[in-house]
TORSELO-111376 format. One line per field, with one value per residue (C-alpha): residue number from 1; x negated, y negated, z negated. Coordinates in nm, 4 decimals. Layout:
<pts>
pos	[NUM  ...]
x	[X  ...]
y	[Y  ...]
z	[Z  ...]
</pts>
This chain:
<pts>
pos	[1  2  3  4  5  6  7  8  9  10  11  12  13  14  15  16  17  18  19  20  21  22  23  24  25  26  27  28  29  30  31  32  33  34  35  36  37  38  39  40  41  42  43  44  45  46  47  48  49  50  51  52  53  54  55  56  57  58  59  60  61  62  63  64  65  66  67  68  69  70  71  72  73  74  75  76  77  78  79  80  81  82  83  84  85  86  87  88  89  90  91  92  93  94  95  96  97  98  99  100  101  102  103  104  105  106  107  108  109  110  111  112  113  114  115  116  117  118  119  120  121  122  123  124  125  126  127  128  129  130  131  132  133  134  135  136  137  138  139  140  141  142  143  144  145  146  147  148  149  150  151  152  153  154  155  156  157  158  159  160  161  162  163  164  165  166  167  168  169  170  171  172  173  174  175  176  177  178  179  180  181  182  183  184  185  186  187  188  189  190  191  192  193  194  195  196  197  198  199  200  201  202  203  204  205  206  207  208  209  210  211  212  213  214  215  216  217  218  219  220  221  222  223  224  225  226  227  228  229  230  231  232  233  234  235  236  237  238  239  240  241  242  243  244  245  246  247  248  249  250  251  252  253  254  255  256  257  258  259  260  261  262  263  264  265  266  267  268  269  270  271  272  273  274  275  276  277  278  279  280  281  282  283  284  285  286  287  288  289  290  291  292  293  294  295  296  297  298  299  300  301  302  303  304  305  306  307  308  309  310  311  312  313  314  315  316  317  318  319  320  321  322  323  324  325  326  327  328  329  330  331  332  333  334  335  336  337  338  339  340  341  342  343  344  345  346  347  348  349  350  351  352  353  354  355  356  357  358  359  360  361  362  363  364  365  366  367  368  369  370  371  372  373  374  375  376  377  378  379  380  381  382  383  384  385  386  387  388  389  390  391  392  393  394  395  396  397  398  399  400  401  402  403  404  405  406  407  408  409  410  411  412  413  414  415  416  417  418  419  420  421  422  423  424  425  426  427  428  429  430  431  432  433  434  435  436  437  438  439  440  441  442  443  444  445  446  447  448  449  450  451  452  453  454  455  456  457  458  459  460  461  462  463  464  465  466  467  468  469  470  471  472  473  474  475  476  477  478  479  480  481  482  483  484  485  486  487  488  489  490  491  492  493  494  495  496  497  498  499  500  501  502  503  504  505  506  507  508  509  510  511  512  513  514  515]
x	[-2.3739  -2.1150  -2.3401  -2.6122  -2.4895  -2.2881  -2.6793  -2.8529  -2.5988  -2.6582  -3.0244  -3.0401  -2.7556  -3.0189  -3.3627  -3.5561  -3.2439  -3.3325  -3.7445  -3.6847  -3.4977  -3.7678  -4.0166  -3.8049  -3.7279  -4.0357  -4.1945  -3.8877  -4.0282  -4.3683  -4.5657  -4.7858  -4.8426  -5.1406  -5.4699  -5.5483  -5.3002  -5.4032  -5.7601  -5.6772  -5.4741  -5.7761  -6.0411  -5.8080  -5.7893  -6.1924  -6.1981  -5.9480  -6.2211  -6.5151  -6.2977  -6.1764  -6.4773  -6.5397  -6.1486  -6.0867  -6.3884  -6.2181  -5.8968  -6.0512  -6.2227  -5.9031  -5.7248  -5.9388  -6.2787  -6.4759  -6.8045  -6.8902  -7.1032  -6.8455  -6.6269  -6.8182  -6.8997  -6.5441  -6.3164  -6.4020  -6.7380  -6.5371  -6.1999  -6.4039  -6.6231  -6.2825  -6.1843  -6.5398  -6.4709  -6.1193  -6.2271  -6.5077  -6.3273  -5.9374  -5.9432  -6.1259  -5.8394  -5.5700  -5.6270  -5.4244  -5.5709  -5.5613  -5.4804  -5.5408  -5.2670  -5.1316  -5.1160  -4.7192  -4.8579  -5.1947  -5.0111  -4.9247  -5.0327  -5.0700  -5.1849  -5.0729  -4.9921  -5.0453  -4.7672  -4.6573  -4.4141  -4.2585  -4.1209  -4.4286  -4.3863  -4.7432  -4.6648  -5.0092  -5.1251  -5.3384  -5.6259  -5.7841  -5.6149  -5.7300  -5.8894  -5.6021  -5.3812  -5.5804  -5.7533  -5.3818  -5.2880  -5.5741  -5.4780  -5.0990  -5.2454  -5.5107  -5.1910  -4.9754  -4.6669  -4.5259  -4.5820  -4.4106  -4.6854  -4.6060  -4.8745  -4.8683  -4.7308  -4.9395  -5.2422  -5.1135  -5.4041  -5.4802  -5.1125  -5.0853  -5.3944  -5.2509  -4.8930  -5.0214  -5.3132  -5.3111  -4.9750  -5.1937  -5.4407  -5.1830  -4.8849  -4.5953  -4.3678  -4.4923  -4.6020  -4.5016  -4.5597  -4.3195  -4.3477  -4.1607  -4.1669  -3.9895  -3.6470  -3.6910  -3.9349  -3.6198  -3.3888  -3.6564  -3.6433  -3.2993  -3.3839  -3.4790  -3.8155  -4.0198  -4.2686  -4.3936  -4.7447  -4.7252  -5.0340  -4.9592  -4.8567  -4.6759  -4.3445  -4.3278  -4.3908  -4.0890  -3.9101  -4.0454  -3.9979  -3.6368  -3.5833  -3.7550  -3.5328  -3.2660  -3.3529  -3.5564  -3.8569  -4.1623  -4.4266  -4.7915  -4.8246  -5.1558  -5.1546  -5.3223  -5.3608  -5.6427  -5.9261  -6.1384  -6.5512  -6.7302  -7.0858  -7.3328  -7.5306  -7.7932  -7.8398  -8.0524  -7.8269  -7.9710  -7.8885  -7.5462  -7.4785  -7.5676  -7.3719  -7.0694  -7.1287  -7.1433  -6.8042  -6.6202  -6.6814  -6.6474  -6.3575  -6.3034  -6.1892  -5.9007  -6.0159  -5.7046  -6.0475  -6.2529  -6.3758  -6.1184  -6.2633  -6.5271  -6.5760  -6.8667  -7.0473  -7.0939  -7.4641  -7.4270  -7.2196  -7.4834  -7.7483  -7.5176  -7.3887  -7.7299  -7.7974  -7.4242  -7.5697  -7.8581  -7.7174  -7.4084  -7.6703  -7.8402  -7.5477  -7.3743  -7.5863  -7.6026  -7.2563  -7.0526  -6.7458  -7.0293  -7.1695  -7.0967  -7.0577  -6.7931  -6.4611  -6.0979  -5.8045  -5.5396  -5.2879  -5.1950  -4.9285  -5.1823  -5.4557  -5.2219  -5.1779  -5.5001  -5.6068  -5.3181  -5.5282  -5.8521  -5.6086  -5.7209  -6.0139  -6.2865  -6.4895  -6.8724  -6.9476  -6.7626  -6.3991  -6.3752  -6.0372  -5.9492  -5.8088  -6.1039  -6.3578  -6.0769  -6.2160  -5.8132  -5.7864  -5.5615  -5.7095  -5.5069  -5.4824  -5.7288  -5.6805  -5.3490  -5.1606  -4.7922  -4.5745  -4.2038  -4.0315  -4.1740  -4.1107  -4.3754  -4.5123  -4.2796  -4.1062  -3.7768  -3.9291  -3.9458  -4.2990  -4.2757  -4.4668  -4.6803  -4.4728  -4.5741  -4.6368  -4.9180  -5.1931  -5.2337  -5.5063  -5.8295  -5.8375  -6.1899  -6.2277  -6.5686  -6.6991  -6.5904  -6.6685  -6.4496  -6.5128  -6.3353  -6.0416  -5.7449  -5.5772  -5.2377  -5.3488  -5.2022  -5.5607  -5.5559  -5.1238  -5.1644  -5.4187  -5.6159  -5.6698  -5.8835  -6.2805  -6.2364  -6.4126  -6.2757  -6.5061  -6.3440  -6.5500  -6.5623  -6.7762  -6.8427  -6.7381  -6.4552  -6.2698  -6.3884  -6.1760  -5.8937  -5.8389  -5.8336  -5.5937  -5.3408  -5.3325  -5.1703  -5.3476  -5.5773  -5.6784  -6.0794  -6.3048  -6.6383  -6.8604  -7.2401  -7.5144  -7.8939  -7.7322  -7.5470  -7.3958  -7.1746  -7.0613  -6.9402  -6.7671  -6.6069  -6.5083  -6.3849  -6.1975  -6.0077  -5.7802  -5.8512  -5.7402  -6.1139  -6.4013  -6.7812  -7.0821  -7.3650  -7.1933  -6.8987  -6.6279  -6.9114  -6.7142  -6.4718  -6.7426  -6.6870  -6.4672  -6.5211  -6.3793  -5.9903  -5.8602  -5.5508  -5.3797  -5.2441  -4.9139  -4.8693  -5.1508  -5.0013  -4.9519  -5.1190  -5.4509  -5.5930  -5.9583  -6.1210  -5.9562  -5.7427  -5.5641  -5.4807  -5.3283  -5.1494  -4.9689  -4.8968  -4.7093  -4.8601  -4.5798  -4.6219  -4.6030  -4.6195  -4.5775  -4.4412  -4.5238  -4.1452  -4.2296  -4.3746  -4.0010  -4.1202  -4.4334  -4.1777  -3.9265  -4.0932  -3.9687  -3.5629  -3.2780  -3.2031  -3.5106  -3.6582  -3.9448  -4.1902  -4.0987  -4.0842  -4.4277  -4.5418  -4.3675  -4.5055  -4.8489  -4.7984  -4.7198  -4.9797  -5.2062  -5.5268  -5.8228  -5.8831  -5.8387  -5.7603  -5.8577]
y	[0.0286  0.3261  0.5768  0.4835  0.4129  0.7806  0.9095  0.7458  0.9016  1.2200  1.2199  1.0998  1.4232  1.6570  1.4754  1.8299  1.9501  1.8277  1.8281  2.1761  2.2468  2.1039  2.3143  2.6277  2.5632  2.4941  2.8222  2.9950  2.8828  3.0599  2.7500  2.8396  3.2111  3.1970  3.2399  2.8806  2.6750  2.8020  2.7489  2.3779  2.2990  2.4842  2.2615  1.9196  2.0046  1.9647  1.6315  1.5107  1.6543  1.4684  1.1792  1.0594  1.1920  0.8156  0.7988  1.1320  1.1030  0.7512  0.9208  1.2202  0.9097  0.7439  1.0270  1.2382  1.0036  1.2609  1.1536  1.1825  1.4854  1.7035  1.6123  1.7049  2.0669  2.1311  2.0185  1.8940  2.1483  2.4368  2.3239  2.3116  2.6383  2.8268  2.6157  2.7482  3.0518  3.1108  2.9448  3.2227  3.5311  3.4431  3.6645  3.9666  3.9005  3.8447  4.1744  4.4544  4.7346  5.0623  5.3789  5.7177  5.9447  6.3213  6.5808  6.5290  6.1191  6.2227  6.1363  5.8002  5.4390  5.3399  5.0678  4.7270  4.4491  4.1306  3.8722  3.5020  3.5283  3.1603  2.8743  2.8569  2.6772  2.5481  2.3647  2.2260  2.1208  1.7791  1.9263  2.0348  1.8467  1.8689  2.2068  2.3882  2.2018  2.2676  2.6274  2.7677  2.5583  2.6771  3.0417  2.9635  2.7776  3.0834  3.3033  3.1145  2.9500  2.6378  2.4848  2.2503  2.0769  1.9263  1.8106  1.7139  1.3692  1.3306  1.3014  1.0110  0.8810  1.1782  1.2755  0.9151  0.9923  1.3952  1.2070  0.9090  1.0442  1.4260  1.4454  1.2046  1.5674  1.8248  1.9090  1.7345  1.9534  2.2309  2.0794  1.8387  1.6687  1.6028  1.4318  1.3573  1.5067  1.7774  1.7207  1.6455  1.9865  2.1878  2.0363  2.1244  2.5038  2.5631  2.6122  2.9150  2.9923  3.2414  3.2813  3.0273  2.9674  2.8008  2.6483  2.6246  2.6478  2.9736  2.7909  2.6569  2.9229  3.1229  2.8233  2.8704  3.2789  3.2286  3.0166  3.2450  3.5406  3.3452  3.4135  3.7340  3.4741  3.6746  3.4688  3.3847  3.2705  3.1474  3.0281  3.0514  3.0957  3.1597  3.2999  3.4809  3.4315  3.7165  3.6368  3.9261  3.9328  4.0261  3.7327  3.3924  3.0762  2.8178  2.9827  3.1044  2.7127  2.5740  2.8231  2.7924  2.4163  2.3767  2.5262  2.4579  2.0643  2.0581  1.8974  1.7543  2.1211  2.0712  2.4107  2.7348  2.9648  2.8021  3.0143  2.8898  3.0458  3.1842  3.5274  3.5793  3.6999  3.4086  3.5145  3.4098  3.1154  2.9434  3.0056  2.8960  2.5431  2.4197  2.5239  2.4071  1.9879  2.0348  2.1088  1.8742  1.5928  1.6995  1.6813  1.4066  1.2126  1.0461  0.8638  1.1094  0.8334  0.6252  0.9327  0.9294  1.3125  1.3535  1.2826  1.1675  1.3122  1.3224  1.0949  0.9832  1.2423  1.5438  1.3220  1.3255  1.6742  1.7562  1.5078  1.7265  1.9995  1.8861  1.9398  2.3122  2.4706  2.2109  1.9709  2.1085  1.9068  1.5818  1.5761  1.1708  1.0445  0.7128  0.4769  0.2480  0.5797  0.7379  0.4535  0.4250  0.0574  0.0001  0.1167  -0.0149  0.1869  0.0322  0.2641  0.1218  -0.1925  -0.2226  -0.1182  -0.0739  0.2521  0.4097  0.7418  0.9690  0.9474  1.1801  1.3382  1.2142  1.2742  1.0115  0.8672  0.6588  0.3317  0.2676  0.1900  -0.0653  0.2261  0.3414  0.1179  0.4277  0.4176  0.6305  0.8822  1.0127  1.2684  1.3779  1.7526  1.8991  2.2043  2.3903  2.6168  2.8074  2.8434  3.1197  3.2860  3.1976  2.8170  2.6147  2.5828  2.9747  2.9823  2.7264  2.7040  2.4024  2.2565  1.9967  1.9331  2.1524  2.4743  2.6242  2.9038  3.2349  3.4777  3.8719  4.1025  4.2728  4.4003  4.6354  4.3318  4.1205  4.3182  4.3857  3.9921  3.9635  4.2696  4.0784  3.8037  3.7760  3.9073  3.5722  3.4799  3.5257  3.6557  3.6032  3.8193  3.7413  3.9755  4.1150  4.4688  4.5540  4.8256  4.5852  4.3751  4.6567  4.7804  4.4423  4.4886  4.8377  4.8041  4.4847  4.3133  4.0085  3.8129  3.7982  3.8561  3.7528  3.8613  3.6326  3.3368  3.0655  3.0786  3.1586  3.4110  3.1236  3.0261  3.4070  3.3807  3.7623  3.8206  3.7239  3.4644  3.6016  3.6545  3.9548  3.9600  3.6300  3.4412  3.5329  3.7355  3.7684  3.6184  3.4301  3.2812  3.3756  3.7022  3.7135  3.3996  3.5045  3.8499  3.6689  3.4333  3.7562  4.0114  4.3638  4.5505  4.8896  5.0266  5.3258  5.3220  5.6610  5.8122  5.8416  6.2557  6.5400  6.6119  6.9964  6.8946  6.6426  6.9333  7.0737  6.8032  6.9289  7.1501  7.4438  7.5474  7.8656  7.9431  7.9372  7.5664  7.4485  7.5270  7.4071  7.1149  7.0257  7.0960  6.8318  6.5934  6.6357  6.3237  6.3505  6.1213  6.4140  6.3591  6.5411  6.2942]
z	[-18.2997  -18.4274  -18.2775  -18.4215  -18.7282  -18.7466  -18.5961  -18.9322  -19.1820  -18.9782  -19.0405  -19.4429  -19.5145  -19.3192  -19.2683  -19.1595  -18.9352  -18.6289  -18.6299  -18.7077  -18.4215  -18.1897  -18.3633  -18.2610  -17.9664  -17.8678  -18.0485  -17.8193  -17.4541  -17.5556  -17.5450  -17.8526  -17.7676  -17.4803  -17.6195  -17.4527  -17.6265  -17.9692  -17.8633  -17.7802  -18.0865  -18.2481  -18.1255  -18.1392  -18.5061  -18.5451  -18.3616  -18.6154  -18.8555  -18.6727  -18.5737  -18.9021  -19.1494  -19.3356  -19.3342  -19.4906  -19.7453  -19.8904  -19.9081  -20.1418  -20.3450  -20.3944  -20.4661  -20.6768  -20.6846  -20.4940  -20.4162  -20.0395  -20.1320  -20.2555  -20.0425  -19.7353  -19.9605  -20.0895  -19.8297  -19.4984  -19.4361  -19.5453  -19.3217  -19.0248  -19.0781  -19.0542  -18.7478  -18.5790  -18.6910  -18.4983  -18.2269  -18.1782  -18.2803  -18.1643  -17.8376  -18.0607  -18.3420  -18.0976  -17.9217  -17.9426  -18.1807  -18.1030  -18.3581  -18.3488  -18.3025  -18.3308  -18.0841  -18.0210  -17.8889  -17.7170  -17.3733  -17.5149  -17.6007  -17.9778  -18.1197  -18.2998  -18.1683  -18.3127  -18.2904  -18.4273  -18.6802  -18.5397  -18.7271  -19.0695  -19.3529  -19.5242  -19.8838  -20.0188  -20.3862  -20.4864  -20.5916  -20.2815  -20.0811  -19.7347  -19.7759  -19.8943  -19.6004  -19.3426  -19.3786  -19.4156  -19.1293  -18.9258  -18.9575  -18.8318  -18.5499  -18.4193  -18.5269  -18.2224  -18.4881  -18.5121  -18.8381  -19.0535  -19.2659  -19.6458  -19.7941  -20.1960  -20.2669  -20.6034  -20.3430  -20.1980  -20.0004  -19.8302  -19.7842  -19.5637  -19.3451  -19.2996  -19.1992  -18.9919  -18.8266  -18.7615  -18.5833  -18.3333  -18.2460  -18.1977  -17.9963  -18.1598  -17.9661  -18.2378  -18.5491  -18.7844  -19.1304  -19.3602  -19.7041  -19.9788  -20.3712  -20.5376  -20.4409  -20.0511  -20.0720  -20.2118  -19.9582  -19.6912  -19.8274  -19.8390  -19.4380  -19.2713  -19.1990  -19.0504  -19.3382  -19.6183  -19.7611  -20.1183  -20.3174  -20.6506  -21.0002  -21.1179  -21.1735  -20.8629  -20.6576  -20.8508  -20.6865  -20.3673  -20.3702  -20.4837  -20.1677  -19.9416  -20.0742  -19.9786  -19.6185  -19.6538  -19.5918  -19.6149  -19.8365  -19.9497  -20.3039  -20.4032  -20.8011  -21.0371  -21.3774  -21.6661  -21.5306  -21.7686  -21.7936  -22.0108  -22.1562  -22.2666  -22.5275  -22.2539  -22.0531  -21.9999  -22.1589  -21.9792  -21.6277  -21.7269  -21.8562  -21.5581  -21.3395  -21.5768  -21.6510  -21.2532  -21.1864  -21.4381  -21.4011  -21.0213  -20.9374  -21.2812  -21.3519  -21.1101  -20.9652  -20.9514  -20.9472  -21.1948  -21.5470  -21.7454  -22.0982  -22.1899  -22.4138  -22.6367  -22.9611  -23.2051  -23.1654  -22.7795  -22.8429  -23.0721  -22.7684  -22.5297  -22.6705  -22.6660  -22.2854  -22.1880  -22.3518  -22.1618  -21.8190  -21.8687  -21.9239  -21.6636  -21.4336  -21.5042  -21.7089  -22.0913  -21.9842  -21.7601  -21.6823  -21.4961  -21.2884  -20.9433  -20.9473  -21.1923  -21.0339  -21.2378  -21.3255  -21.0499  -21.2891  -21.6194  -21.6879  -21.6378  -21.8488  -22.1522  -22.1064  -22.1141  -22.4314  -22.5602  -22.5720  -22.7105  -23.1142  -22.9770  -23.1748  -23.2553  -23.0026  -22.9724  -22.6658  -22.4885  -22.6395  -22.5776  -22.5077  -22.6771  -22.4900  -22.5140  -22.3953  -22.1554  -21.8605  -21.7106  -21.5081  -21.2121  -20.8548  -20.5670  -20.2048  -19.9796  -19.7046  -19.5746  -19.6407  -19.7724  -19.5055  -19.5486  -19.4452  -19.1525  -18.8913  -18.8180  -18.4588  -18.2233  -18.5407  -18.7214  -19.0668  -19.2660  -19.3974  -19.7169  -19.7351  -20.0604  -20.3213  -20.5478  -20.8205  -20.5776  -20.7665  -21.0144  -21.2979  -21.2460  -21.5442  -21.6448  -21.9065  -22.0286  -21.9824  -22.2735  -22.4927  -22.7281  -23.0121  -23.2713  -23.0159  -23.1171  -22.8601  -22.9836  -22.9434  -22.6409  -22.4285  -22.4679  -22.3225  -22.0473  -21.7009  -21.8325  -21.4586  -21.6045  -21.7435  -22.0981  -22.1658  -22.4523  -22.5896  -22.7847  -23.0171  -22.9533  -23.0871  -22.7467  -22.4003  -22.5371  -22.7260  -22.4331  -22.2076  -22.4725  -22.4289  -22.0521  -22.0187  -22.2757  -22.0343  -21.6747  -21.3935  -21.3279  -20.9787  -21.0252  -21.2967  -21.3901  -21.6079  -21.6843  -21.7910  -21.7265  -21.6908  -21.4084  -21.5685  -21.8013  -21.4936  -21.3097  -21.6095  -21.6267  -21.2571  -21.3309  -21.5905  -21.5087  -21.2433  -21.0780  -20.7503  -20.7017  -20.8887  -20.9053  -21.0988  -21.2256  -21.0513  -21.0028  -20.7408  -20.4503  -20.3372  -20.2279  -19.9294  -19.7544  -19.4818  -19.4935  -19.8681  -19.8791  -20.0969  -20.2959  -20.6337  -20.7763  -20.9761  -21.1903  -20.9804  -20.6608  -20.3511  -20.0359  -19.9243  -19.7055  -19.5477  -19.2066  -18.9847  -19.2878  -19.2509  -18.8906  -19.0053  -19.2991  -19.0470  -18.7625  -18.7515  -18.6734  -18.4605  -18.4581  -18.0639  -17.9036  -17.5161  -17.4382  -17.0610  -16.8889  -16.7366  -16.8802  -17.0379  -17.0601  -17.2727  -17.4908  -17.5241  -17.8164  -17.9814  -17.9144  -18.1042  -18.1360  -18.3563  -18.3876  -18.6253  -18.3664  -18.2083  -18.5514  -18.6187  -18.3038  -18.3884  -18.7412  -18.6220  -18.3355  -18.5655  -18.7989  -18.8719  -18.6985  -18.5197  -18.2009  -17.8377  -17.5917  -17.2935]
</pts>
């Protein structure tokens, strides 16, 4: 038929044109604003959770070889503590706050009310895949937006279940998925939105803030970059190299807030090596590529990259990567058969069908340990994102910090010592997204602490009440009584001396009241 031939054309020049105008709409007739509605969406969200747990877990092991373990820890536990969270606290969070005010306002109402910014964009990475799509999404959600969902198309498996499934638990009417790699994601930003959260690399998310400015989009940025891990001469090896060892291997490395390098004496280093054998044995084994608890590299293209690096320094620990040691063979996708192009369920954006490039090979790299590393070297220039700890020499805390402060602000830090006085010295004297002392990324499992960047590893944060104030806006209101005009008066020309001081005293900031 002409119509519905002119229709198709229609929707392959603008794909996102018309599911975005549902979304709006929708947003528009206040559907999404009562606390109920959130609640619901809120609550659908952890039966899609409960509901599709085995589903979900053989995703993340397709994807990313997860075990079932750290899956449950890393992504689907954490995903639905936030979701418990909201649903508990969303009335508290919702209401409005009040302020104090001056004497001029102490007839009035202050206070801040907190309101949906609309139509939210929520662009997710691979590495975390479900986690990072669906704690942002859970803040939009308790937030009262409609939300346009992309999650990565490098995480294939998971992406599917997120496109097929979810829509099935919330109101279509405001929310949808849309997929598709970097060029259907730029064609999806040159649209107006009402804010955008981006998970990512640093390039990208100049990308993504160059779109937004487009439209005077406000944004959340969370990268990443090289996040620093100082080691004191005062401290116990073997329980700094299993902390270390711990986070920096989880994932594969695929972690934005993992220690990235280490900084120590030479003295610490040769203690330190020893300790970091011992608890990557004890981990993963005498053969890490058959442990069930080390995962694989997300592709080949970020495996070369990363053998790339190992020229860095010199290999202490791990460092195998020939092609007979690197354990690649072809995996196919078990999760869904071969299906030809599809639509999403009550949405007109299209869902690709597995291609047949989607049998990818699993890439394993061993734990790995670097020494001797420059800071000029690539490993020491690039996020490694990936299972290599490169270790650098200083001679102490003040050099330690001299080579942190030449680097970008990095998303977390880590410092390690027996004296508390040299890990709040690292705290004060540095900048971080976050930071942690004597630990890994534990600060990550506090919905109470916000996850954010600062400068080249992002802006704005996120987790818990956080995520909720990230996705509202906090309109300032004052509700002013409509009599008393003699009171008010003060306010009013001509000006003598005397009203004037009257005046600037009223206005003064102060916490009193007078009723």
């Amino acid at each position: 038929m002409p119509g519905g031939r002119a229709a198709w054309q229609d929707l392959r020049m603008d794909p996102f044109e018309d599911t975005l105008r549902r979304l709006r709409e929708a947003f528009s007739s206040g559907l999404t604003r009562p606390a109920e509605f959130r609640a619901a969406q809120l609550k659908a969200l952890g039966c899609f959770l409960r509901d599709n747990r085995q589903l979900l877990e053989q995703a993340l092991e397709q994807d990313l070889r997860k075990s079932a373990a750290e899956s449950e820890i890393s992504e689907i536990a954490m995903a639905q503590g936030e979701i418990d969270l909201a649903l508990r606290n969303l009335r508290a969070w919702m209401k409005d706050e009040k302020v104090s005010k001056n004497l001029a306002t102490q007839l009035d109402s202050a206070f801040i009310h907190k309101e949906p910014f609309g139509l939210v964009l929520i662009i997710a990475p691979w590495n975390y895949p479900l986690n990072l799509t669906l704690v942002p999404l859970v803040g939009a959600l308790a937030a009262g937006n409609c939300v346009v969902l992309k999650p990565s198309e490098i995480s294939q498996s998971t992406e599917r279940v997120l496109a097929e499934v979810l829509p099935r638990y919330l109101d279509q009417s405001c929310f949808a998925v849309v997929l598709g790699g970097p060029e259907e994601t730029g064609r999806l930003l040159e649209h107006k939105f009402d804010y955008i959260m981006f998970t990512g690399s640093p390039r990208v998310g100049k990308i993504v803030m160059a779109a937004a400015s487009k439209h005077l989009t406000p944004v959340t940025l969370e990268l990443g970059g090289k996040n620093p891990c100082y080691v004191d001469n005062d401290c116990d090896p073997q329980t700094v190299a299993n902390r270390v060892a711990f986070f920096r291997y989880f994932n594969t490395g695929q972690t934005c807030v993992a220690p990235d390098y280490v900084l120590c004496s030479p003295e610490t280093q040769e203690r330190l090596l020893p300790a970091l054998q011992n608890a990557i044995t004890r981990f993963y084994g005498e053969d890490p590529k058959s442990s069930p608890n080390l995962g694989r590299i997300i592709n080949e293209k970020h495996f070369q990259r990363l053998r790339g690096l190992l020229d860095c320094g010199r290999v202490a620990i791990g460092g195998q990567s020939d092609e007979s040691e690197r354990y690649i063979g072809p995996r196919p996708c078990r999760l869904f058969p071969r299906t030809p192009r599809a639509w999403s369920p009550g949405s007109l954006v299209p869902i690709r069908g597995p291609s047949p490039g989607l049998s990818r090979p699993c890439a394993r790299a061993a734990p790995t340990v670097l020494v001797d590393v420059q800071d000029t070297e690539p490993v020491m220039q690039e996020e490694i994102f990936g299972p290599i700890l490169p270790i650098m020499n200083v001679r102490g805390l003040d050099e330690a910090i001299d080579v942190i402060s030449r680097q970008e602000k990095p998303l977390a830090l880590y410092a390690f010592s027996n004296s508390s006085q040299v890990v709040k010295q690292v705290l004060a004297r540095t900048s971080s997204g976050g930071f942690c002392g004597n630990d890994g990324f534990m600060h990550m499992t506090l919905t109470s602490l916000p996850l954010g960047g600062v400068g080249a590893s992002g802006m704005g944060s996120y987790h818990g009440k956080f995520s909720f104030d990230t996705f509202s806006h906090h309109r300032a209101c004052l509700l002013c009584r409509p009599g008393m005009e003699k009171i008010y008066s003060i306010r009013y020309p001509p000006y003598t001396p005397r009203r004037l001081r009257m005046l600037l005293m009223a206005l003064e900031p102060r916490s009193c009241t007078l009723l």
